[in-house]
N, C-alpha and C positions, 0 to 999 in steps of 0.2 A: 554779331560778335565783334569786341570791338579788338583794334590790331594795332601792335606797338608800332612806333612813329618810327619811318624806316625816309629813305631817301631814295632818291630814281632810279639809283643801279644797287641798291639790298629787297632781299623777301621778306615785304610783308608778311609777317610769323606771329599768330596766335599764340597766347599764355599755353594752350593747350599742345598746338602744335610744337613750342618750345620745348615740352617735358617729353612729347612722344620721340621726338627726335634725340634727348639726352635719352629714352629710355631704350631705343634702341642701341646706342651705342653701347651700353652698360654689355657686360657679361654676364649670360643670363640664369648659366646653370655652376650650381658647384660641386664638381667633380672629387675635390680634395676636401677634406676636414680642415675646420678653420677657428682655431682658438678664442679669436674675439666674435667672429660668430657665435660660437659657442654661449661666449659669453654675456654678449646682448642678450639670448634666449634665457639665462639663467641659468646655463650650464656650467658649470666650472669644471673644465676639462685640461686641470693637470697634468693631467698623461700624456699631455701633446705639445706637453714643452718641458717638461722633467723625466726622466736627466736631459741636461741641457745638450742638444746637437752639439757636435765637435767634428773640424776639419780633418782631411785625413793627413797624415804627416807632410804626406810631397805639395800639397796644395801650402801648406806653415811655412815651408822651408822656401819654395819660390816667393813666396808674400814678403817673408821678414828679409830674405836679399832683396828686392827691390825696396824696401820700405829704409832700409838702409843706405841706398843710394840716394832715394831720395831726401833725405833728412839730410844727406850732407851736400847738398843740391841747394836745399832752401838754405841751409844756414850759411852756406859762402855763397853763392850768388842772386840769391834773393833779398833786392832792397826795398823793403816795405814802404820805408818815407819817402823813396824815391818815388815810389809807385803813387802813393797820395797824393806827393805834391805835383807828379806831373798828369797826372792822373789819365797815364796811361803804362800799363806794362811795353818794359824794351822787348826788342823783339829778337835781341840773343839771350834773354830770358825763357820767349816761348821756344825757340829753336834748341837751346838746352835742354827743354823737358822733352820736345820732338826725340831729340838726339836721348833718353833714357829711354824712350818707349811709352812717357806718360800716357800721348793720346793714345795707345790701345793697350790700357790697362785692360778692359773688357772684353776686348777681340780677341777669337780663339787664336794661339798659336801659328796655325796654319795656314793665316793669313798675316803674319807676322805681328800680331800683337801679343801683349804679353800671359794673356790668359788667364788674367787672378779672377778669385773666387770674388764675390759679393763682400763678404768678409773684408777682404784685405783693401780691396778698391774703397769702400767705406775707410778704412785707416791711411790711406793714402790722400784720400780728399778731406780726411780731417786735419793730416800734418801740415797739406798742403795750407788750405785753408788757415791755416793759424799760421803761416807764413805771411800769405796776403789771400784776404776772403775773394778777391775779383779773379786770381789766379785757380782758387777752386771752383769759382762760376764757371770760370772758361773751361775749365776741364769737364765740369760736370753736367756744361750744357752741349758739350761734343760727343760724349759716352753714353750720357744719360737720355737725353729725347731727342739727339741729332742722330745722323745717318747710323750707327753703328746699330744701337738698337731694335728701331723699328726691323733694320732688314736682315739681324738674327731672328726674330721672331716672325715676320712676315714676306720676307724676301725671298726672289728664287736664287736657287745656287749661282746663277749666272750672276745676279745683282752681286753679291755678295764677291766673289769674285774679282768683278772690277772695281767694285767699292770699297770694299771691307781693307787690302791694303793699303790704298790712299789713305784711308782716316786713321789705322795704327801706326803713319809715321808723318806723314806730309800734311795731308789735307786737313782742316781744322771746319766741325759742319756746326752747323747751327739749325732750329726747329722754327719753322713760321706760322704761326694760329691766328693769334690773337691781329685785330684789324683796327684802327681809330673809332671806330664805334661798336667792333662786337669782342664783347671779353669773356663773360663767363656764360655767353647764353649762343652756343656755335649757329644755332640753326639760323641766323641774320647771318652766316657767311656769306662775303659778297665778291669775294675773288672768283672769279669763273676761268675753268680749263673746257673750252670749245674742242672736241674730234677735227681731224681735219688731215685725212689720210692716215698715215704710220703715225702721226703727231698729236698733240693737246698744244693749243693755243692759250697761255694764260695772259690773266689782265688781274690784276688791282695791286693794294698795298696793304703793307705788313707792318705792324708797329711792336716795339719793345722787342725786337730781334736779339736778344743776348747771342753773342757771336758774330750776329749779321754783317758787321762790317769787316772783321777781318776775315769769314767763312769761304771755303774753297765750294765746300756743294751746301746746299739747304735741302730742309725736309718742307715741303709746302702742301699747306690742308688748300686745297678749291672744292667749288661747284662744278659738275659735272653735268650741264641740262640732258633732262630726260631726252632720247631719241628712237629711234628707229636703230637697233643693235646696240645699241648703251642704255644700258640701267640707271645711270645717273646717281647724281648724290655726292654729298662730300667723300674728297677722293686723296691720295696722298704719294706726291711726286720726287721723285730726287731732283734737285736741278744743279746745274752746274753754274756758280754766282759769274762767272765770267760772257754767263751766253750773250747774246745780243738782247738788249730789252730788261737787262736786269739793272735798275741803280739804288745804291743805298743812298738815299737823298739827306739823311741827319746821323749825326754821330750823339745819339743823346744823353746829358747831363744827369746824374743825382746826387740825394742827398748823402750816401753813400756808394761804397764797391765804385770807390771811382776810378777805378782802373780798366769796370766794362766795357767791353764793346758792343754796345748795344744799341742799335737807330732803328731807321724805317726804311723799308726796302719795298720800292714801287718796281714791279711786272708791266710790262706793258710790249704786247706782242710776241710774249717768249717763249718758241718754239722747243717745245719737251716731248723727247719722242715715246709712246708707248711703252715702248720695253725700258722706260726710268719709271712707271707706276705701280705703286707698292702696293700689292694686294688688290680684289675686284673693287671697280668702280661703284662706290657710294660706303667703303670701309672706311674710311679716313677717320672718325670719329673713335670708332672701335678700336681702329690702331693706335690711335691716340690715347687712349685712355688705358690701352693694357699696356704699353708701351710705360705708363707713369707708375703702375703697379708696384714694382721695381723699381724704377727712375726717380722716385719719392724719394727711395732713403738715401740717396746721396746728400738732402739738403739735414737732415736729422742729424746723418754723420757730421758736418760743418758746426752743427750747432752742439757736436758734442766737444768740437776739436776749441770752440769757443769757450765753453765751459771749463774746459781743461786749465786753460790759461788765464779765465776767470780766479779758478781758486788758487793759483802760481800766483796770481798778483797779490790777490788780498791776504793770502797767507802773508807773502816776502811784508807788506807793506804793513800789516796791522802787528807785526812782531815787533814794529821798530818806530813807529808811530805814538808815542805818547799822550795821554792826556790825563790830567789828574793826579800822576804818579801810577800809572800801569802803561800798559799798552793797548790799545784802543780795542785788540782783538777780544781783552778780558771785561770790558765792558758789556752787558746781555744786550745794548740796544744795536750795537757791533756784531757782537758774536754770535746772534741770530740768523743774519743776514749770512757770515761766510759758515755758519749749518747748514741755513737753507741751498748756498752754491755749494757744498761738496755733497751732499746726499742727492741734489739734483742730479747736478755732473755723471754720479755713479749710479743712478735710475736711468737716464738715460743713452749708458752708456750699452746701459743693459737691454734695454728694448732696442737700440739700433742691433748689437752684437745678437741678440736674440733671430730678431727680427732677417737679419741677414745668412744666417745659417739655415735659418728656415728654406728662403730663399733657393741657397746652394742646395740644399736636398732636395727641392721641389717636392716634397712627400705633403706638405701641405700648401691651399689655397691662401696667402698671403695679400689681396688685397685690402683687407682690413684692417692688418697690422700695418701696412705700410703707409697708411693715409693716418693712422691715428699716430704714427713715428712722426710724419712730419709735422702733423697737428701740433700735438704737443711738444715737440722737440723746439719747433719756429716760437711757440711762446710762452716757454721756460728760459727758454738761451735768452729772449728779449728781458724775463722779470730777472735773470742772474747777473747780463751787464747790470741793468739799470740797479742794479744794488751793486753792484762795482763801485762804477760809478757815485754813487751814494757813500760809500766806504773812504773814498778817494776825496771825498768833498771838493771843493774849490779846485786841487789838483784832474779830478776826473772830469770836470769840465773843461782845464785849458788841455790845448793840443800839446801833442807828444813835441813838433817841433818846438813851440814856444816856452816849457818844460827845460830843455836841451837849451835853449838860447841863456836863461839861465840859472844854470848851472847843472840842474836838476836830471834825474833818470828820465826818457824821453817816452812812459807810457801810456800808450796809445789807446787809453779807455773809452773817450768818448769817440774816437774813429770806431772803434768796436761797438758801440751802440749805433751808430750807423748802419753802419753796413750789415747787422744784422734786422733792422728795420724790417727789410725788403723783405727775409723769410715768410712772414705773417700774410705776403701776398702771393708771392712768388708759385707758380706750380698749383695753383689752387690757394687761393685768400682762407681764410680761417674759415668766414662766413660756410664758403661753397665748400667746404670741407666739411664742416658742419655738416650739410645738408649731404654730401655724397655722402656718408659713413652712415648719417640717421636712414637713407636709401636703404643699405646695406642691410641697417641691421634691423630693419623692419620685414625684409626683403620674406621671412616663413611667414609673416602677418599678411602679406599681401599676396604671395601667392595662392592661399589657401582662401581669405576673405577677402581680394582685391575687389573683384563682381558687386560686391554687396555695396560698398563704396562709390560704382564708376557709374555717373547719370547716365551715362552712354547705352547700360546694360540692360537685357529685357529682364522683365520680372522670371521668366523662364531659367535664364544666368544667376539672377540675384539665389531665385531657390534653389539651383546646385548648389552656386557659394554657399548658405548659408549650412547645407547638410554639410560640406566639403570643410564647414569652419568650426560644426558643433563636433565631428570627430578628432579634428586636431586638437580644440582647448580638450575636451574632455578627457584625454589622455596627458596634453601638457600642463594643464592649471594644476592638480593634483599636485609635480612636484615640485610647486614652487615654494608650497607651503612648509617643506623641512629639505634639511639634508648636513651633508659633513658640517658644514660651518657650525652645527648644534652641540656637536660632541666633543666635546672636552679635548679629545687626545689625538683629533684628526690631523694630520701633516706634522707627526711626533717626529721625523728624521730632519723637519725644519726646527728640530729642539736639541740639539746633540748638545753632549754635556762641556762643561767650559764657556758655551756662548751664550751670547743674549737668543733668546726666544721668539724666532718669526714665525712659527705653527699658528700663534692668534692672529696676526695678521690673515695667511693666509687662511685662515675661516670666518673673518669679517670679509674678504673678496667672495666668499662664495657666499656669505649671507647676504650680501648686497646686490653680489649679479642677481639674484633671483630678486630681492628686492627691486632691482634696475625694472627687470624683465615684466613682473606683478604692476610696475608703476607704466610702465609702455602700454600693454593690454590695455590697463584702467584709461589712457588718453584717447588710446585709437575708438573704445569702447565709447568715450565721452564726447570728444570730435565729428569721430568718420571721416566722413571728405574733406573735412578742413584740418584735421590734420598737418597738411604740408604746410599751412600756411602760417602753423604755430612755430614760428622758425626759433623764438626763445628758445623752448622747452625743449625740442629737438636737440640745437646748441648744447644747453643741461645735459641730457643724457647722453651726448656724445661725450662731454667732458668725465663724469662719472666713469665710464667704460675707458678711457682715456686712463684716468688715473688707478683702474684697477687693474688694466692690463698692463701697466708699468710698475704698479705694486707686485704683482705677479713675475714679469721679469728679474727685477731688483731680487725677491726672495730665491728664486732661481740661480739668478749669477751668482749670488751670496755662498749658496749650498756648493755650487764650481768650484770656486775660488776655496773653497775648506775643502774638499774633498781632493783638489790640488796640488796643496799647498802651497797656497801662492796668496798669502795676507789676507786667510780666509776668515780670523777672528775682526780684524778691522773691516772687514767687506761684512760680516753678522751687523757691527756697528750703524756701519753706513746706510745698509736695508732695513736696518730697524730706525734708524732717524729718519726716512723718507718717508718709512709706511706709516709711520707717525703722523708728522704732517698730511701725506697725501689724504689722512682721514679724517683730519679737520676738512680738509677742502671738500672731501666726499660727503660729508655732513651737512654741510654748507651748501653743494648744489643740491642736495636732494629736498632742504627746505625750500629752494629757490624756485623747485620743479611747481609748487602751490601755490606757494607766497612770495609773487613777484608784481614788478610795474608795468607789466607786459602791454594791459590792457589800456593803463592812463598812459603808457609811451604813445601809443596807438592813436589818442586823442592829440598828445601836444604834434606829433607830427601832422596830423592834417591842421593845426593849427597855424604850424611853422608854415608849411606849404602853400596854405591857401591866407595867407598873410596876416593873420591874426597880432602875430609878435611883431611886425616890422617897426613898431618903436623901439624894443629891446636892440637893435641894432644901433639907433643914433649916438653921436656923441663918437663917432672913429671917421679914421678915413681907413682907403682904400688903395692900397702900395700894387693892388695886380695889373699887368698891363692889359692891355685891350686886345681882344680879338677874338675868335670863337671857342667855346667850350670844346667844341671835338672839330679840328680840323677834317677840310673839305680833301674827301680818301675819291673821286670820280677816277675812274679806270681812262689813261691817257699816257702820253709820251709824257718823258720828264721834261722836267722843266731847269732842274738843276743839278749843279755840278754833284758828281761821281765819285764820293767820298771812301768807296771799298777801297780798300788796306789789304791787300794777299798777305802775308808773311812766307819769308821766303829765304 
């Protein structure tokens, strides 16, 4: 068996053992009904998001006062271009939002934070965010997968206790996973936490720490070797950044959100006592991943509060922009582009808002929507700048300062295609997103006929499997072949009279989920085992289910908004221009699922690789500087200066 190329102090880790180790961290059962589950299966289970959840008054009323403070928070003392150009947030900036209660938007009350619903903290991180996108990292990498969250859901009372009010007013935490050579594959974790009385002994180093340098405590994923009374395994620690042995050795640069604080933070002999370990030893993974379930949609939110001010711009700017003898807006090669940003903006506004009430009811199983909010959310907000942008021409290329020098309104369009780059990686890269959700929604296929697929299994497993897989299709194939989508007059209350008609829409979502579902069977049926390795087509059908379940929201928020009254015939509009488009694109991937280049990519990359093209390269130089691809991470004492920042 052969074993990826690891270094003296990481585990040699098999392809195989790589996925059993992701597979155990997943969550394995589902307890709750789950909409886009559903609707990978071919199910179209309306009923479980129509009518649409609604907060309860007193949850509204504390959201919209704090969101009020807020907003007049960012608009007098938040300076975005200050923030760009020095490309660091001041630090009576973050002690400002300290002093609202920002950092425990999340935390209950009781520990003195403010207590908002999912709801409201998504519109708070989106106001934010459209103040300055690095000020909503920092918030939403302290709420969202630093100290607060993990140890609501996996924390003892004790923890919670002494933790929980540091981070709702003072403390500012940050999450540590990711290492200079292991990103999206954990099981090469190579930081280890050694027993050693009451205590854990950790050693290594952490990289892309968002928070890390200015963070009061860190959440840190180690290895825990197997022993005599320890179970071992990835494990997941509080620490406090100030202990002995802890340095942030880089404060590091990008090409956006230059206001992060985000480096690398090497451990090295740092004593962490027992009673800071979040949950049994070798959960770390597990906490980690349900921890993001949730902790997703704050970055969807950002990319909703982007989009917002996408269509502010190209509205203000294409009204007054001329060419020809109109306004640039009324040109169709124009006026496409700012359709496509306002029916986006409002499909997405809607799967976040959706997708976040779910949440607060907890009545349903939301890790599916949550991965497919960020999904889609990280790149839509990227195709809506970059048609800003486009909009703006020559303007949306130069910087907001340079604009301002002279004479000009100082819009910050292409800083906004920046900084929203990072989403597409952030939290889960598209790719691994891709594959966690195609997981997901494969997840009744394989429980039922995983055996039949696994070389590992006796033929004895394989023949349960297969009895255990003739009685599920035999009951499930049946209804894939009809249903509501067939009937004229299904989802008629999405047809009230005076508006546009979204009933056909939603019956082309449910003729497709099952289409989706008929087209999944037919792969896994054609594949088997190789399956996973058709990461295209995977891709594909996550994207389809992506755009149906935001087709589905959209129609949902629409029927709200009318039944409200709150600009419910422009919101029919809006969801009927989305679901428009989104069915060109579903058309589109669903020939892609067949007729693609999957297999001649396959070739040119072992071509590229094993150097077939290295003339195609001649005729350039080479502007990178010298040194190694992945910096040398050996567990040791630092070596250099001690760049943490406390804010204080």
């Amino acid at each position: 068996m052969s074993l990826l190329s690891a270094t003296p102090h990481q585990p040699a880790v098999s392809e195989r053992e790589a996925r059993q180790v992701a597979e155990a961290a997943r969550e394995q059962d589902w307890r709750k009904p789950s909409f886009a589950k559903e609707l990978f299966l071919g199910r179209f289970r309306l009923d479980l998001i129509h009518p649409h959840p609604m907060p309860p008054d007193e949850d509204v009323q504390r959201g919209e006062e704090f969101l009020t403070k807020l907003r007049d928070f960012c608009e007098t003392k938040v300076d975005s271009a200050l923030i760009e150009r020095e490309a660091r947030i001041p630090d009576e900036v973050i002690n400002g939002l300290k002093e609202l209660g920002a950092l425990g938007m999340k935390i209950d009350t009781k520990y003195g934070g403010l207590g908002l619903t999912q709801v409201y903290y998504n519109k708070a991180l989106a106001l934010v965010g459209s103040a300055n996108p690095a000020l909503g990292a920092l918030l939403s990498a302290h709420q969202s997968i630093g100290v607060p969250q993990p140890l609501k859901l996996f924390g003892t009372q004790e923890q919670r206790d002494i933790f929980l009010p540091r981070c709702a007013r003072t403390d500012i935490s940050a999450f540590l996973l990711t290492e200079p050579d292991v990103g999206s594959d954990p099981a090469r974790l190579a930081t280890t936490a050694v027993p050693d009385g009451d205590d854990y002994v950790l050693d290594g180093v952490k990289l892309w720490t968002t928070n890390g340098v200015v963070a009061d405590l860190l959440v840190v994923m180690a290895r825990v070797p197997k022993s005599e009374g320890h179970k071992g395994g990835i494990t997941a620690f509080v620490v406090e950044t100030a202990s002995e042995g802890v340095t942030v050795e880089n404060r590091n640069a990008f090409m956006g959100l230059r206001g992060l604080e985000n480096g690398v933070t090497r451990l090295h002999q740092v004593r962490v006592p027992a009673a800071n370990r979040i949950g049994p030893e070798g959960a770390g993974l597990k906490i980690a991943l349900t921890t993001l379930n949730t902790g997703r949609l704050s970055l969807p939110a950002m990319c909703v509060g982007a989009g917002k001010w996408c269509l502010k711009i190209a509205r203000e700017w294409s009204s007054v922009r001329e060419q020809w003898g109109k306004p640039v807006a009324f040109h169709e090669a124009v006026g496409a582009k700012i359709s496509f940003i306002a029916a986006t903006t409002f499909a997405l506004e809607a799967v976040l808002d959706l997708s976040s009430q779910m949440a607060d009811e907890n009545r349903n199983d939301i890790r599916i929507e949550a991965a497919l909010a960020k999904l889609y959310g990280s790149e839509m907000a990227w195709l809506m700048a970059d048609e800003l942008v486009q909009i703006r021409g020559g303007r949306g290329f130069e910087t907001a300062d340079s604009l301002a020098a002279r004479g000009e309104r100082a819009v910050p369009a292409e800083q906004v295609l920046r900084d929203l780059r990072i989403n597409r990686i952030f939290e889960g890269s598209t790719e691994i997103m891709h594959l966690l959700i195609a997981r997901e929604a494969v997840d009744a296929h394989l429980s039922v006929a995983g055996d039949l697929i696994d070389p590992d299994k006796s033929l004895s497993d394989k023949a349960k499997a297969g009895a255990n897989a003739g009685v599920f299709y035999a009951k499930w194939l049946p209804k894939l072949v009809a249903g509501a989508g067939q009937l004229p007059r299904s989802y008629g209350e999405f047809h009230p009279a005076g508006h546009v008609d979204l009933s056909g829409h939603l019956r082309y979502v449910e003729r497709s989920a099952r289409k989706l579902a008929r087209s999944t069977f037919y792969a896994m049926s054609r594949w088997q085992g190789r399956m996973e390795t058709k990461q295209g087509f995977l891709g594909r059908i996550v994207d389809i289910g992506a755009e149906l379940f935001a087709m589905s929201a959209a129609c949902v928020r629409a029927e709200l908004l009318r039944t409200t009254g709150d600009h419910g015939r422009e919101a029919y509009q809006l969801a009927d221009a989305f679901c428009s488009q989104s069915r060109v694109r579903v058309e589109e991937l669903f020939g892609r699922l067949w007729s693609n280049t999957d297999d001649l990519d396959r070739k040119v990359v072992k071509g590229v690789l094993g150097g077939a093209y290295t003339w195609l390269e001649e005729g350039v130089v080479d502007p990178s500087g010298e040194g190694p691809w992945i910096a040398d991470a050996t567990p040791g004492p630092s070596e250099r200066e001690n760049v943490h920042r406390p804010i204080r």
